[in-house]
C-alpha positions as CSV (number, residue, x, y, z in Angstrom):
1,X,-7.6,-37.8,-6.3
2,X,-4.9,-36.1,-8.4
3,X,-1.9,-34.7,-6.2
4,X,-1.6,-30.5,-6.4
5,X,1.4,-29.7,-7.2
6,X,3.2,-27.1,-5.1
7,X,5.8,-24.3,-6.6
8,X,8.6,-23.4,-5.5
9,X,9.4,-19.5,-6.1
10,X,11.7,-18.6,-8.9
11,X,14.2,-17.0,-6.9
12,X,17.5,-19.3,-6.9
13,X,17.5,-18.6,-3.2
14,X,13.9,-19.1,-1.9
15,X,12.3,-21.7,0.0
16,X,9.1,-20.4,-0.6
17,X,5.9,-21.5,-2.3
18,X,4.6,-19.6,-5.5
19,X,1.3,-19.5,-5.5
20,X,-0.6,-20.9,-8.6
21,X,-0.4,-19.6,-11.9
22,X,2.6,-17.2,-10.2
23,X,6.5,-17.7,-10.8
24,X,7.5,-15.6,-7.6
25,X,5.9,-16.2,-3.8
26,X,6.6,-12.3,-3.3
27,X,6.6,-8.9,-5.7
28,X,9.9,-8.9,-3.5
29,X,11.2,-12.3,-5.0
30,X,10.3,-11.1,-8.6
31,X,12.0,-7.8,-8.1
32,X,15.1,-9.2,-7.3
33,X,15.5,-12.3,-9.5
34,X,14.5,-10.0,-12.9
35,X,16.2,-6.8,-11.9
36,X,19.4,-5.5,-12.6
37,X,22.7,-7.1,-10.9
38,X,20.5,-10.2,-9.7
39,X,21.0,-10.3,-5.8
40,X,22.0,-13.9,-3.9
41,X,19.1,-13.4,-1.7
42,X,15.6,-12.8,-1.6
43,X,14.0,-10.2,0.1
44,X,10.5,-11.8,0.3
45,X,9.0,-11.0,3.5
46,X,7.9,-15.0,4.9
47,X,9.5,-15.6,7.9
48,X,9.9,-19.2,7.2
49,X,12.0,-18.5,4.4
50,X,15.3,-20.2,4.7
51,X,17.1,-17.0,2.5
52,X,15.2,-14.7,5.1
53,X,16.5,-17.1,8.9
54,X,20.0,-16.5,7.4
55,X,20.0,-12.9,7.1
């Protein structure tokens, strides 16, 4: 059984999964990463997001 490959969001900073066929886990995520003055974190809204326990 062929292994399913899991990706990670786009965002330099998130720990989160994209889901398939996506680059970014959240509209937040892609926001952020392709908008002016690119921010360090994300703003996605998963609570198990490492960028989102340090804030």
């Amino acid at each position: 059984m062929p292994e399913v490959a899991q990706n990670k969001c786009a965002h330099p900073n998130c720990t989160c999964p994209a889901s398939a066929g996506e680059k970014y886990c959240s509209q937040a995520c892609s926001d952020a990463a392709e908008g002016s003055g690119r921010n360090d974190r994300c703003a996605c809204p998963h609570p198990q997001c490492a960028s989102a326990m340090a804030a």
